[in-house]
mmCIF file of the protein (N, C-alpha, C, O) and its ligand, coordinates in Angstrom:
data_MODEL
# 
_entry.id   MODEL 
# 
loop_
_entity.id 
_entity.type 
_entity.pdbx_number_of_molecules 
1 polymer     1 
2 non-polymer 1 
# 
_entity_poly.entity_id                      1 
_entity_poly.type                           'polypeptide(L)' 
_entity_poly.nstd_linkage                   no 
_entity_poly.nstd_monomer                   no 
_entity_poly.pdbx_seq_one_letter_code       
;(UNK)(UNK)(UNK)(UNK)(UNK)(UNK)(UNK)(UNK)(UNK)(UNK)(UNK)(UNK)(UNK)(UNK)(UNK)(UNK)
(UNK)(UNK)(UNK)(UNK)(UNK)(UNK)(UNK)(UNK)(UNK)(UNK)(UNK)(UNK)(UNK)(UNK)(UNK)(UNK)
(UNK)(UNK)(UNK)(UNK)(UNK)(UNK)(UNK)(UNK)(UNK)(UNK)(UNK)(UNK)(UNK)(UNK)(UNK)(UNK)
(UNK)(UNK)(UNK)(UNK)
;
_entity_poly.pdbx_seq_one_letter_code_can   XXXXXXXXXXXXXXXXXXXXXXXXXXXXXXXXXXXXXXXXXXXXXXXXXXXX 
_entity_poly.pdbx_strand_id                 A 
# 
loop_
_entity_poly_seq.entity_id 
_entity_poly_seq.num 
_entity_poly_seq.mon_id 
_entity_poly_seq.hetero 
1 1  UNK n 
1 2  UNK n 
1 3  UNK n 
1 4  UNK n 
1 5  UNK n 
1 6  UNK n 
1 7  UNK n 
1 8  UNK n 
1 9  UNK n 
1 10 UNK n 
1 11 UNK n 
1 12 UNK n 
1 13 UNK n 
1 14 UNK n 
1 15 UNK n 
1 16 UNK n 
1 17 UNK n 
1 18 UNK n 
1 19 UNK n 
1 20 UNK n 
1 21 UNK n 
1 22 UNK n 
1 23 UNK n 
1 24 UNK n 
1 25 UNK n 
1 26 UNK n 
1 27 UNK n 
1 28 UNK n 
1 29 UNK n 
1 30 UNK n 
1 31 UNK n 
1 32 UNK n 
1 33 UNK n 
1 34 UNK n 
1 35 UNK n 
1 36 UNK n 
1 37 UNK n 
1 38 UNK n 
1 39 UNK n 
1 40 UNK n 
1 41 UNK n 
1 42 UNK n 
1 43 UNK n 
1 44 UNK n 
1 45 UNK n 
1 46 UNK n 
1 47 UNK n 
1 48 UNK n 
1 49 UNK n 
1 50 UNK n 
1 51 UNK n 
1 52 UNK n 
# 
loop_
_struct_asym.id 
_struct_asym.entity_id 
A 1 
B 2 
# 
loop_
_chem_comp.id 
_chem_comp.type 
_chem_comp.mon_nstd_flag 
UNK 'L-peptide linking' . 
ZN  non-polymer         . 
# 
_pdbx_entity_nonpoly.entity_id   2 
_pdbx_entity_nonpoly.name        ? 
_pdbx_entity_nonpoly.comp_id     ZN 
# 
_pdbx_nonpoly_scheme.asym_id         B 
_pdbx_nonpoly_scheme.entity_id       2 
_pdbx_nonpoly_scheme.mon_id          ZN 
_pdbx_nonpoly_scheme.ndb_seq_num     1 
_pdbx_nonpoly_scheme.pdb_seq_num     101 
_pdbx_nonpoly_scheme.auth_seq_num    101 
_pdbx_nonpoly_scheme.pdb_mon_id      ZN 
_pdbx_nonpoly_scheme.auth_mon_id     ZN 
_pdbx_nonpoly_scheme.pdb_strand_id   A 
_pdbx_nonpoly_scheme.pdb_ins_code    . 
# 
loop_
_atom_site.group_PDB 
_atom_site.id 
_atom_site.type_symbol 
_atom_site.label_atom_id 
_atom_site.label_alt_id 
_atom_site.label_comp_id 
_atom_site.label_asym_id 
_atom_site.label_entity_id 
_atom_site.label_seq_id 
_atom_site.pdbx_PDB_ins_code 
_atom_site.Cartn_x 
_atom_site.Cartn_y 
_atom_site.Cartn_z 
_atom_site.occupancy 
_atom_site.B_iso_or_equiv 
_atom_site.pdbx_formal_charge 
_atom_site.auth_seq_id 
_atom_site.auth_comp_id 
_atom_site.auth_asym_id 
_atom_site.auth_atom_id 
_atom_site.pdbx_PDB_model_num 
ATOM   1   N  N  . UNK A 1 1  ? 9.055   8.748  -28.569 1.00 0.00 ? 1   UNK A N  1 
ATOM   2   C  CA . UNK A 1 1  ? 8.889   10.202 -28.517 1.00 0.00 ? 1   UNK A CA 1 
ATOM   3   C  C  . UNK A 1 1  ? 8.564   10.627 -27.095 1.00 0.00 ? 1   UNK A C  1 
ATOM   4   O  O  . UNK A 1 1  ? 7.837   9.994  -26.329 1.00 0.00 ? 1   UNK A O  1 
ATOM   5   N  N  . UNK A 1 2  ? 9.302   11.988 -26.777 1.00 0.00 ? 2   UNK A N  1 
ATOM   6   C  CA . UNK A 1 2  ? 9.344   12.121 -25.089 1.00 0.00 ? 2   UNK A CA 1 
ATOM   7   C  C  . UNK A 1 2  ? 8.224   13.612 -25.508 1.00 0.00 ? 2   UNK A C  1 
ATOM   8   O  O  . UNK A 1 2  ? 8.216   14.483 -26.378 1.00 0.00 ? 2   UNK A O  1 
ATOM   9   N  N  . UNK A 1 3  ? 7.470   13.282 -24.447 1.00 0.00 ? 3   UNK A N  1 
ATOM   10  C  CA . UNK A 1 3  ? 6.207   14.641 -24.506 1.00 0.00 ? 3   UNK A CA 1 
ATOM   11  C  C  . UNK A 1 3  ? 6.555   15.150 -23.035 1.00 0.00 ? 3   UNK A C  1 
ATOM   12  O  O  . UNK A 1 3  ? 6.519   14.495 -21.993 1.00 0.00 ? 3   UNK A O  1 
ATOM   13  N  N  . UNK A 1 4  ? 6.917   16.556 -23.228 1.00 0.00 ? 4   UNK A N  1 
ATOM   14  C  CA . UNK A 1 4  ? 7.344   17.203 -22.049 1.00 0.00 ? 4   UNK A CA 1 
ATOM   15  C  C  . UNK A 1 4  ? 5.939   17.701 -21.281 1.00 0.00 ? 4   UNK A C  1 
ATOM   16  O  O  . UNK A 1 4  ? 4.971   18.187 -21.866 1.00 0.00 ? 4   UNK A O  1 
ATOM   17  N  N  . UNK A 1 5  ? 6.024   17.518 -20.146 1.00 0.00 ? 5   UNK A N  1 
ATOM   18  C  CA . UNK A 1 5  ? 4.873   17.920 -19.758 1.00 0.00 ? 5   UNK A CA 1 
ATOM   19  C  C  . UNK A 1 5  ? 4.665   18.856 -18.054 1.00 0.00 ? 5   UNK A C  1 
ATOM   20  O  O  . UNK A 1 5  ? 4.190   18.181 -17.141 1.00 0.00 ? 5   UNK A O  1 
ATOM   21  N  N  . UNK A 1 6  ? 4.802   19.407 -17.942 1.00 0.00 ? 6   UNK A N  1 
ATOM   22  C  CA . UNK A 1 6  ? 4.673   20.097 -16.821 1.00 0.00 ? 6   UNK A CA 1 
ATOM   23  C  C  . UNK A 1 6  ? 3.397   20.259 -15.385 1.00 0.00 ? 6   UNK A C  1 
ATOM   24  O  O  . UNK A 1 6  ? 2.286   20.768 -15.536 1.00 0.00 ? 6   UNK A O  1 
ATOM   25  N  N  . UNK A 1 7  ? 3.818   19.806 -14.339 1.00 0.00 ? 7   UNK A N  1 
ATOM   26  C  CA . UNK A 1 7  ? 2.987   20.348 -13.382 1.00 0.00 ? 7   UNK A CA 1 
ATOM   27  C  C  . UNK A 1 7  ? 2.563   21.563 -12.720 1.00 0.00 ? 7   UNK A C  1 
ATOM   28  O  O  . UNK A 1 7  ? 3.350   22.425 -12.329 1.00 0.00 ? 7   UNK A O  1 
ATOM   29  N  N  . UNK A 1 8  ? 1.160   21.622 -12.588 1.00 0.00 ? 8   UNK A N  1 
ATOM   30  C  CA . UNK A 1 8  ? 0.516   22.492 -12.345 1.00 0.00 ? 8   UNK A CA 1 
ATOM   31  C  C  . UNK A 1 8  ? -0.599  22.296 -10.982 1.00 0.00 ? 8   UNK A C  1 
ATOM   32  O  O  . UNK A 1 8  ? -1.018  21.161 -10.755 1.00 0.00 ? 8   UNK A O  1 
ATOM   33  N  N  . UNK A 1 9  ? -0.975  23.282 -10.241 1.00 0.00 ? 9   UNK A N  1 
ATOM   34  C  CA . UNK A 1 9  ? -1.718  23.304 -9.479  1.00 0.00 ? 9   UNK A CA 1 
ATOM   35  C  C  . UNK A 1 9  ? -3.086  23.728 -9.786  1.00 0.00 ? 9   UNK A C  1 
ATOM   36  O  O  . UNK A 1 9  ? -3.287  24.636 -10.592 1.00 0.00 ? 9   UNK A O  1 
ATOM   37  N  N  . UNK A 1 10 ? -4.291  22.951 -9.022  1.00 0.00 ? 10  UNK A N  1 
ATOM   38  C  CA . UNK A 1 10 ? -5.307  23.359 -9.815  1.00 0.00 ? 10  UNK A CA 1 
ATOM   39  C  C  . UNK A 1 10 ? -5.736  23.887 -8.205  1.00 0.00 ? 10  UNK A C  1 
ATOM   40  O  O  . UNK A 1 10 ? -5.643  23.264 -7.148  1.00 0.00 ? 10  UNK A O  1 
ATOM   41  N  N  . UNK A 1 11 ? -6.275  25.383 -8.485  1.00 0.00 ? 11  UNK A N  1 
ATOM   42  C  CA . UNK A 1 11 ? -6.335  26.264 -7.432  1.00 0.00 ? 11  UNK A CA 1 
ATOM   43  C  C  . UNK A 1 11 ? -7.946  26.843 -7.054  1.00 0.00 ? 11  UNK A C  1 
ATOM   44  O  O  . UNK A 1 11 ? -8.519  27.642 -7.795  1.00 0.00 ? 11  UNK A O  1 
ATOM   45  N  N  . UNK A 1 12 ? -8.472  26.383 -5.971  1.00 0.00 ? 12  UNK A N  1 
ATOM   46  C  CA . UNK A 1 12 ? -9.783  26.788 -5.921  1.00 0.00 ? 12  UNK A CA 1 
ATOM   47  C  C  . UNK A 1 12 ? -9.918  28.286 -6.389  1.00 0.00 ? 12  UNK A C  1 
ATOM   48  O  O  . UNK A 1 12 ? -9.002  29.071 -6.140  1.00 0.00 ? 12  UNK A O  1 
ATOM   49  N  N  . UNK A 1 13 ? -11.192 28.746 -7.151  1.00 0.00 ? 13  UNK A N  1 
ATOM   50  C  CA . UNK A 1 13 ? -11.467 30.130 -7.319  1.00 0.00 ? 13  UNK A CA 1 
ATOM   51  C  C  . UNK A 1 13 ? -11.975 30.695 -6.179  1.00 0.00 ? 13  UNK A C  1 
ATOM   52  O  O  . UNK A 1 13 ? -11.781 31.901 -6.025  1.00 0.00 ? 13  UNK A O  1 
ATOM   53  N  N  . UNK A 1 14 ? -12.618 30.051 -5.300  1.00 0.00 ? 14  UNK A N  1 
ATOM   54  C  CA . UNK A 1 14 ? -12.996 31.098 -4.080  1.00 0.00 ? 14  UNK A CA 1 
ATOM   55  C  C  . UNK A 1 14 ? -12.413 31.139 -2.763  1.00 0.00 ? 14  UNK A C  1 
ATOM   56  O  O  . UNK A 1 14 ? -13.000 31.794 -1.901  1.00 0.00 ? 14  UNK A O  1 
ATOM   57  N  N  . UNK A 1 15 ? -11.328 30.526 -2.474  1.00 0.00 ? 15  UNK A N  1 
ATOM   58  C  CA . UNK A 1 15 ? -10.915 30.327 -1.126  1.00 0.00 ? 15  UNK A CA 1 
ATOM   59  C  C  . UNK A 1 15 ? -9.087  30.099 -1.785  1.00 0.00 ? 15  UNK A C  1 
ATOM   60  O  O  . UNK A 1 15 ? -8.062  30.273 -1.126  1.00 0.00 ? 15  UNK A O  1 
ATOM   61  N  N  . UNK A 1 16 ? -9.168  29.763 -2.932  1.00 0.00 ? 16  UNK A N  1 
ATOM   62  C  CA . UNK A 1 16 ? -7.553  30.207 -3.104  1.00 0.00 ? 16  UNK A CA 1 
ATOM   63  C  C  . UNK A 1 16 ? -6.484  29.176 -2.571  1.00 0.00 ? 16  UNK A C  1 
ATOM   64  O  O  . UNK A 1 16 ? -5.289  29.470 -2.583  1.00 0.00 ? 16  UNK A O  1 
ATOM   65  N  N  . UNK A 1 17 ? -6.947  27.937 -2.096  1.00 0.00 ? 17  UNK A N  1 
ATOM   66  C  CA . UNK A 1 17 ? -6.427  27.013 -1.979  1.00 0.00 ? 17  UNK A CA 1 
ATOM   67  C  C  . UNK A 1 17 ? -5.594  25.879 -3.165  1.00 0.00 ? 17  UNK A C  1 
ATOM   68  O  O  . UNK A 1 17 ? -6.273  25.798 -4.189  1.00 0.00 ? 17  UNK A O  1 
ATOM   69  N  N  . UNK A 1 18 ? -4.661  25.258 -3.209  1.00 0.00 ? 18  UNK A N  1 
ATOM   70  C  CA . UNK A 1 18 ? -4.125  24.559 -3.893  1.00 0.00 ? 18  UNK A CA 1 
ATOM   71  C  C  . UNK A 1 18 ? -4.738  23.175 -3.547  1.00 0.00 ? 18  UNK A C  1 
ATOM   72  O  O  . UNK A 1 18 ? -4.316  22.696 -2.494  1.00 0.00 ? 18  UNK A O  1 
ATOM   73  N  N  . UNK A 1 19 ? -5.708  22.395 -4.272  1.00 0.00 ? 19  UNK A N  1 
ATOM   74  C  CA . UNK A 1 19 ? -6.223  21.187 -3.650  1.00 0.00 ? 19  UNK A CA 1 
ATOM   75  C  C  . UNK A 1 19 ? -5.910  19.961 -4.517  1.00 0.00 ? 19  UNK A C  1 
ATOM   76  O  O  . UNK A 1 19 ? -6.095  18.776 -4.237  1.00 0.00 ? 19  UNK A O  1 
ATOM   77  N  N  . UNK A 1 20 ? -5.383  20.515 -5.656  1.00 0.00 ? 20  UNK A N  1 
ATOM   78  C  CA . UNK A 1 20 ? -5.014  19.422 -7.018  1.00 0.00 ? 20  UNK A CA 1 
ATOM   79  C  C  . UNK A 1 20 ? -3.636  19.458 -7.376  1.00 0.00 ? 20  UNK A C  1 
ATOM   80  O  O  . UNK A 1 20 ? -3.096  20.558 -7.258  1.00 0.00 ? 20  UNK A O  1 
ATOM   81  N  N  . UNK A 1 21 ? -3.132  18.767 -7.675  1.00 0.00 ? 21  UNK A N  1 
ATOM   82  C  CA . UNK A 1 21 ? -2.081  18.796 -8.691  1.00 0.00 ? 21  UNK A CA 1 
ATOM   83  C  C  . UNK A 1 21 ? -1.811  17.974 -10.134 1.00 0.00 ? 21  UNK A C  1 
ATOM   84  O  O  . UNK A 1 21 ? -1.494  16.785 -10.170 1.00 0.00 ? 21  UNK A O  1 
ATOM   85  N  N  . UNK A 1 22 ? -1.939  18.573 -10.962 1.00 0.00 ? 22  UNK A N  1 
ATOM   86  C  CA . UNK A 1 22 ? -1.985  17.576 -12.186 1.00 0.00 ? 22  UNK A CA 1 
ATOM   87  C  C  . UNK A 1 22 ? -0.893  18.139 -13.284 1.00 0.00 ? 22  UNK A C  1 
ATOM   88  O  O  . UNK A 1 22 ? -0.079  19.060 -13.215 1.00 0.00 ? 22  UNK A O  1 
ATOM   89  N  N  . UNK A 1 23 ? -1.137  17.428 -14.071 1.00 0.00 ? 23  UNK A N  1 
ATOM   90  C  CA . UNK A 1 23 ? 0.332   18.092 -15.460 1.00 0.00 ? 23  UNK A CA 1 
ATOM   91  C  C  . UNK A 1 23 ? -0.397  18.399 -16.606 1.00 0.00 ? 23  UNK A C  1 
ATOM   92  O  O  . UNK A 1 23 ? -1.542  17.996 -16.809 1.00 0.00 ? 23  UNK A O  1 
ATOM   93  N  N  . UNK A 1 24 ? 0.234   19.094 -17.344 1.00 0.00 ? 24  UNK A N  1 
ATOM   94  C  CA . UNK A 1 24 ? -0.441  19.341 -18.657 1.00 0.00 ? 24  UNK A CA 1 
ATOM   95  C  C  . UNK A 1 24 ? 0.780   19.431 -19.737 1.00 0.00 ? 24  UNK A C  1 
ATOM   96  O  O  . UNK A 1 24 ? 1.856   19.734 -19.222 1.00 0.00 ? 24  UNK A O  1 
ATOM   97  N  N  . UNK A 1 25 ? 0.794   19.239 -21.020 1.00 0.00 ? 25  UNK A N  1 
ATOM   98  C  CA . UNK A 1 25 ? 1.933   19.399 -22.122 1.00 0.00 ? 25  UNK A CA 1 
ATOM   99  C  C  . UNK A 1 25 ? 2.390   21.056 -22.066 1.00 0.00 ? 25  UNK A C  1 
ATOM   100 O  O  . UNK A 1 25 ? 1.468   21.857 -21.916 1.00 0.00 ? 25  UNK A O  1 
ATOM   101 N  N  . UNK A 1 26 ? 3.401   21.441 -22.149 1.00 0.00 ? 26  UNK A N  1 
ATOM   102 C  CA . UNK A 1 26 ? 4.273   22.408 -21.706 1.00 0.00 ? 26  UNK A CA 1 
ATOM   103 C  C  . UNK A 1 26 ? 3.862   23.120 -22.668 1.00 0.00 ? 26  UNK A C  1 
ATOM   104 O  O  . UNK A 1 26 ? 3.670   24.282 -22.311 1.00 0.00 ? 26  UNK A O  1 
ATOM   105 N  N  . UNK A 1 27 ? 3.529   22.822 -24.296 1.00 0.00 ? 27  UNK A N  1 
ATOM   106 C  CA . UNK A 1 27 ? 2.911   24.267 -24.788 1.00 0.00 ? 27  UNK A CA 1 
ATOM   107 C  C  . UNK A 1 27 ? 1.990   24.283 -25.224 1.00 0.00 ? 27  UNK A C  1 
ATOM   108 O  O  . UNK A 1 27 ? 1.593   24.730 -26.300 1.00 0.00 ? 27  UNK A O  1 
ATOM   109 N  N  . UNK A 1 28 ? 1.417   23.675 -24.248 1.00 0.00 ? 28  UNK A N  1 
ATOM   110 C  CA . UNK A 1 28 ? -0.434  24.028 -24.422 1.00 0.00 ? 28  UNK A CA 1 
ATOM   111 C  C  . UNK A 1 28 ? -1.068  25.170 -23.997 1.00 0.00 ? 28  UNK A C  1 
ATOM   112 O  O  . UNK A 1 28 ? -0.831  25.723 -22.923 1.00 0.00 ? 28  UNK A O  1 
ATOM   113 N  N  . UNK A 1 29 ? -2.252  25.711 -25.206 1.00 0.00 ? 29  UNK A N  1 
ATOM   114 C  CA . UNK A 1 29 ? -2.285  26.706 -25.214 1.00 0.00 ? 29  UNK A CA 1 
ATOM   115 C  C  . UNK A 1 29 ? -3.595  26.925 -24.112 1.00 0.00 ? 29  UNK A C  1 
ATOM   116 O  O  . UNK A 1 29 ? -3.621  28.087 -23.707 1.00 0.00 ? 29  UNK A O  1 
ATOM   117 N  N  . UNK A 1 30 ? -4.129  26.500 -23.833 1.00 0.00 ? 30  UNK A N  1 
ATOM   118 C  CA . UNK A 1 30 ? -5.169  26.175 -23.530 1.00 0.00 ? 30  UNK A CA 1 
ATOM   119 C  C  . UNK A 1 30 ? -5.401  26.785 -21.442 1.00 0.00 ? 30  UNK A C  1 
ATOM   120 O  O  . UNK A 1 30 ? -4.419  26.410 -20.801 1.00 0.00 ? 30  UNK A O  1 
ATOM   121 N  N  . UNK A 1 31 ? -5.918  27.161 -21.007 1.00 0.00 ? 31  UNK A N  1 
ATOM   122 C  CA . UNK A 1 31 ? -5.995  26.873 -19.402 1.00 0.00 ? 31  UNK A CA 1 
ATOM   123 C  C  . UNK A 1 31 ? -6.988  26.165 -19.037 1.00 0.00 ? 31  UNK A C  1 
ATOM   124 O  O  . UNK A 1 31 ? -8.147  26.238 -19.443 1.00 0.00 ? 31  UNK A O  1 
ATOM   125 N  N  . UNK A 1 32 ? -6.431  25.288 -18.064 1.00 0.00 ? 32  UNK A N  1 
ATOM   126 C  CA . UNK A 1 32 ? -7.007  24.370 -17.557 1.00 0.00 ? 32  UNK A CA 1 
ATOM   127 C  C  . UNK A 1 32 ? -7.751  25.028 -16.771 1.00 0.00 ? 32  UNK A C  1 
ATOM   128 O  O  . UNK A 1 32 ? -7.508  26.071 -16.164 1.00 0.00 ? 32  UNK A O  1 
ATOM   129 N  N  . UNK A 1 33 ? -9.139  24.070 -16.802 1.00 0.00 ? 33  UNK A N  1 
ATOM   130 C  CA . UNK A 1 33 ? -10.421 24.930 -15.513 1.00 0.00 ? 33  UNK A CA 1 
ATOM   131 C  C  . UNK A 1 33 ? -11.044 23.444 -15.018 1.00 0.00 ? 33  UNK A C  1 
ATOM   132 O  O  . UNK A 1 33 ? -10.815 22.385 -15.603 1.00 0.00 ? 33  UNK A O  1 
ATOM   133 N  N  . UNK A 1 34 ? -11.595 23.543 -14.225 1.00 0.00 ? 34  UNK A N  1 
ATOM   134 C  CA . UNK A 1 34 ? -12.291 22.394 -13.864 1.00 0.00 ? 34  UNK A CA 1 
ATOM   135 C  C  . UNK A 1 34 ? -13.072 22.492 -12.780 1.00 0.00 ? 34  UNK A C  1 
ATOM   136 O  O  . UNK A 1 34 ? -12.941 23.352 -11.909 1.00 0.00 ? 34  UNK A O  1 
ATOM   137 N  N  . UNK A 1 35 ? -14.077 21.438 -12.802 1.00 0.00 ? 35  UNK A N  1 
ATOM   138 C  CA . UNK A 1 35 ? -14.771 21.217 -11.312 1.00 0.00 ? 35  UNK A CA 1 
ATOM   139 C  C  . UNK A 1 35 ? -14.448 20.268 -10.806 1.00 0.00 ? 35  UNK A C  1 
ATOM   140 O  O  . UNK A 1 35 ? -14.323 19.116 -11.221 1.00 0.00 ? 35  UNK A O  1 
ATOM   141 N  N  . UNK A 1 36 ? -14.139 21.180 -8.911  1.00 0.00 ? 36  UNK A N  1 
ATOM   142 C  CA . UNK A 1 36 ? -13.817 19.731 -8.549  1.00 0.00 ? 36  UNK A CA 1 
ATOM   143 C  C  . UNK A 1 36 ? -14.241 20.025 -7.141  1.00 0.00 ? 36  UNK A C  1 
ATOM   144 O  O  . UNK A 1 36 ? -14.531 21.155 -6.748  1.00 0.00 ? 36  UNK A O  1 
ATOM   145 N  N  . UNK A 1 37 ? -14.258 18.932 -6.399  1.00 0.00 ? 37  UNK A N  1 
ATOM   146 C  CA . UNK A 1 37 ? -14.091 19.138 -4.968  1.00 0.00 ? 37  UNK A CA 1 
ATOM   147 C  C  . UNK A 1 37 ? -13.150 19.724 -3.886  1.00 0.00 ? 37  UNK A C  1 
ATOM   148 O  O  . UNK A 1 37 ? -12.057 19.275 -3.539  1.00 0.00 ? 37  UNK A O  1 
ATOM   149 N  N  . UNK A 1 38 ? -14.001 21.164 -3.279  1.00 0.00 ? 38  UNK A N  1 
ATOM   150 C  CA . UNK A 1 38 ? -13.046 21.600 -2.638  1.00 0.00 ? 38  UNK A CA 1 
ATOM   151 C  C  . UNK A 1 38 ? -13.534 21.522 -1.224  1.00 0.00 ? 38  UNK A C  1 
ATOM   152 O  O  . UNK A 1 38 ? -14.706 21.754 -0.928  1.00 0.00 ? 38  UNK A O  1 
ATOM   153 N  N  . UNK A 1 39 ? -12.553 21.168 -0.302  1.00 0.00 ? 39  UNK A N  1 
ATOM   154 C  CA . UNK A 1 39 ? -12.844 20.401 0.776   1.00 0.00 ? 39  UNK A CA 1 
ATOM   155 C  C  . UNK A 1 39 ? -12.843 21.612 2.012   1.00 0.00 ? 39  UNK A C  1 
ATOM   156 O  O  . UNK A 1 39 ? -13.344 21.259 3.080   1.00 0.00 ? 39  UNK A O  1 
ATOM   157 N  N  . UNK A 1 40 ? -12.347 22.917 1.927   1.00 0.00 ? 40  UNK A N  1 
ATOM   158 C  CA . UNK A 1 40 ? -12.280 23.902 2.333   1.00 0.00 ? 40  UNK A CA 1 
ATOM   159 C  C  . UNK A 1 40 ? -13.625 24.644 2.154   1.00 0.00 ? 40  UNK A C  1 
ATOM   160 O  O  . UNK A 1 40 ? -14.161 25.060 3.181   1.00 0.00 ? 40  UNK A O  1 
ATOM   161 N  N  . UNK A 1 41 ? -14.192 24.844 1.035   1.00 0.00 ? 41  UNK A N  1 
ATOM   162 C  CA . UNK A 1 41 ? -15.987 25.293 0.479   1.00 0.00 ? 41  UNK A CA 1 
ATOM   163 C  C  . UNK A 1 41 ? -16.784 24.256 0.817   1.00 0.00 ? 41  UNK A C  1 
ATOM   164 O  O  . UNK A 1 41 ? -18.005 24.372 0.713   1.00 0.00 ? 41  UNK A O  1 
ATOM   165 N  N  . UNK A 1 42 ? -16.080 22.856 1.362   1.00 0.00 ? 42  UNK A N  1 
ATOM   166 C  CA . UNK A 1 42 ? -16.854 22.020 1.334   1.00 0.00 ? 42  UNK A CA 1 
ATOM   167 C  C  . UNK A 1 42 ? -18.720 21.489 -0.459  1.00 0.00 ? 42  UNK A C  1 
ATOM   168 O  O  . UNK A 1 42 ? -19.911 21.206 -0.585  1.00 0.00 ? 42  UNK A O  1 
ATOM   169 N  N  . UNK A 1 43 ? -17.551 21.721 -1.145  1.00 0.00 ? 43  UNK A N  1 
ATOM   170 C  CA . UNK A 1 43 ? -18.671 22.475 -1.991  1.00 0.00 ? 43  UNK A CA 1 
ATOM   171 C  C  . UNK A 1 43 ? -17.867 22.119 -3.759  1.00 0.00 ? 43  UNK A C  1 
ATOM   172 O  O  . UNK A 1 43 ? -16.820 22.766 -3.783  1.00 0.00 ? 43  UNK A O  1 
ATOM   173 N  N  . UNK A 1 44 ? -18.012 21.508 -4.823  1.00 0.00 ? 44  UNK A N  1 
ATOM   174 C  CA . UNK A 1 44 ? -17.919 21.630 -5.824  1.00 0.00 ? 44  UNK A CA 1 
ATOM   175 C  C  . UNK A 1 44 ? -17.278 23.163 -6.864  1.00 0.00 ? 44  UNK A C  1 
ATOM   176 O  O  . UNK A 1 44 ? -17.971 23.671 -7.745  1.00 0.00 ? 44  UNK A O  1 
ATOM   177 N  N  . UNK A 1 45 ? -16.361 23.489 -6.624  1.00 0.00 ? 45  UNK A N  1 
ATOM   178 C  CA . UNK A 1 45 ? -16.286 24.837 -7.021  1.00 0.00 ? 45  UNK A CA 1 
ATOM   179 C  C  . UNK A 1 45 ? -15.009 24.674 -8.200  1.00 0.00 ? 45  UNK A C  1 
ATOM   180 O  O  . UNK A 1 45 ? -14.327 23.651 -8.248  1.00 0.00 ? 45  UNK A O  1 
ATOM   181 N  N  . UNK A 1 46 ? -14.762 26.070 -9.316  1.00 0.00 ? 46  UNK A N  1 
ATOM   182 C  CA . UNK A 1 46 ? -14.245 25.549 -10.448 1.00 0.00 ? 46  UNK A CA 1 
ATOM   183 C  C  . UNK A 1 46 ? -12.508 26.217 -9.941  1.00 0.00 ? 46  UNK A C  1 
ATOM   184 O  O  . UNK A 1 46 ? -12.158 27.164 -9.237  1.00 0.00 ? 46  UNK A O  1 
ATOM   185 N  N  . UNK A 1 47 ? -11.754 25.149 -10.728 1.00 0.00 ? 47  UNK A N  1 
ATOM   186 C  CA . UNK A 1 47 ? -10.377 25.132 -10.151 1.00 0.00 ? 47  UNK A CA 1 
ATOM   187 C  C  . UNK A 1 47 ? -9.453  25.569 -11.502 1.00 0.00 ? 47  UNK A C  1 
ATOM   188 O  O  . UNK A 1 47 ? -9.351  25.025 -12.601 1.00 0.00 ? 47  UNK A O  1 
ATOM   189 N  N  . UNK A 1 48 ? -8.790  26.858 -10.910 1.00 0.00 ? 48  UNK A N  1 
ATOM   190 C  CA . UNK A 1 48 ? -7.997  27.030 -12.081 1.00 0.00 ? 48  UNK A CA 1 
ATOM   191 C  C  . UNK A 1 48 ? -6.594  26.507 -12.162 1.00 0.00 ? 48  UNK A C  1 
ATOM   192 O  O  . UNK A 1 48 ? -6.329  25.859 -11.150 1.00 0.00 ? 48  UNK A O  1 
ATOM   193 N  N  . UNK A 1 49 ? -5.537  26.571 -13.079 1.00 0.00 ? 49  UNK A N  1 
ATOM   194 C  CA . UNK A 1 49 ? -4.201  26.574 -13.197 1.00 0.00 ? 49  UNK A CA 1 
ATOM   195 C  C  . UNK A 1 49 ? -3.797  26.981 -12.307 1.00 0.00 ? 49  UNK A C  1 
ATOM   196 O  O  . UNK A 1 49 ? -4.540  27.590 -11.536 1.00 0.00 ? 49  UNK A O  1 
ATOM   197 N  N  . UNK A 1 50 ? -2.440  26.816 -12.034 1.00 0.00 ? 50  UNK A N  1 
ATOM   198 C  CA . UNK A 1 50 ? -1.544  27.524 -11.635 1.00 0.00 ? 50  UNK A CA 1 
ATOM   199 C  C  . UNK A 1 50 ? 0.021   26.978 -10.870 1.00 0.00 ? 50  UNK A C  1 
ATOM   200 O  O  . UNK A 1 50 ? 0.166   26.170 -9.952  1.00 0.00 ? 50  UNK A O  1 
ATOM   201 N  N  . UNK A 1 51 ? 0.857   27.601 -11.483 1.00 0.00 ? 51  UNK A N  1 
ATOM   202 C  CA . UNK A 1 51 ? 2.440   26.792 -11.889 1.00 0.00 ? 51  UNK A CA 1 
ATOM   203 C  C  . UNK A 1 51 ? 2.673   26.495 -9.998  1.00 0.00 ? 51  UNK A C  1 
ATOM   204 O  O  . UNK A 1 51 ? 2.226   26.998 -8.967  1.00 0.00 ? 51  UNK A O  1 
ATOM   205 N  N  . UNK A 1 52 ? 3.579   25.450 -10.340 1.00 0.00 ? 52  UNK A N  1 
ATOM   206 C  CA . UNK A 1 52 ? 4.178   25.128 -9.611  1.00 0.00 ? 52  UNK A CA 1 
ATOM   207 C  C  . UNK A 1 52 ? 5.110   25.315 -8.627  1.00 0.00 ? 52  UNK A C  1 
ATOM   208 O  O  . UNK A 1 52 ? 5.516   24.356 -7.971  1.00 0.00 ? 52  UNK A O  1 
HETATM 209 ZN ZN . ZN  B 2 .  ? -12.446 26.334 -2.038  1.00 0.00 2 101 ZN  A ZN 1 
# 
């Protein structure tokens, strides 16, 4: 079984940078959020979606 899955950018919320890239299943309903390291805030900050 083939699981389609699509890439996405995970995009700092405060400086608007693209610092991730990861995939997620194409009809997931869900948005991805996360914490991560952003090297621009120098600083832990939460990273949203956003297409490719
Ligand atoms: Zn940032």
């Amino acid at each position: 079984m083939k699981i389609k899955e699509r890439y996405v950018y995970l995009v700092c919320t405060k400086c608007s940078n693209r610092n991730y890239t990861t995939h997620k299943r194409l009809k997931a309903a869900y948005k991805l959020e996360k914490k991560k390291y952003c090297r621009f805030c120098r600083n832990h900050t939460s990273h949203k979606e956003r297409k490719l």
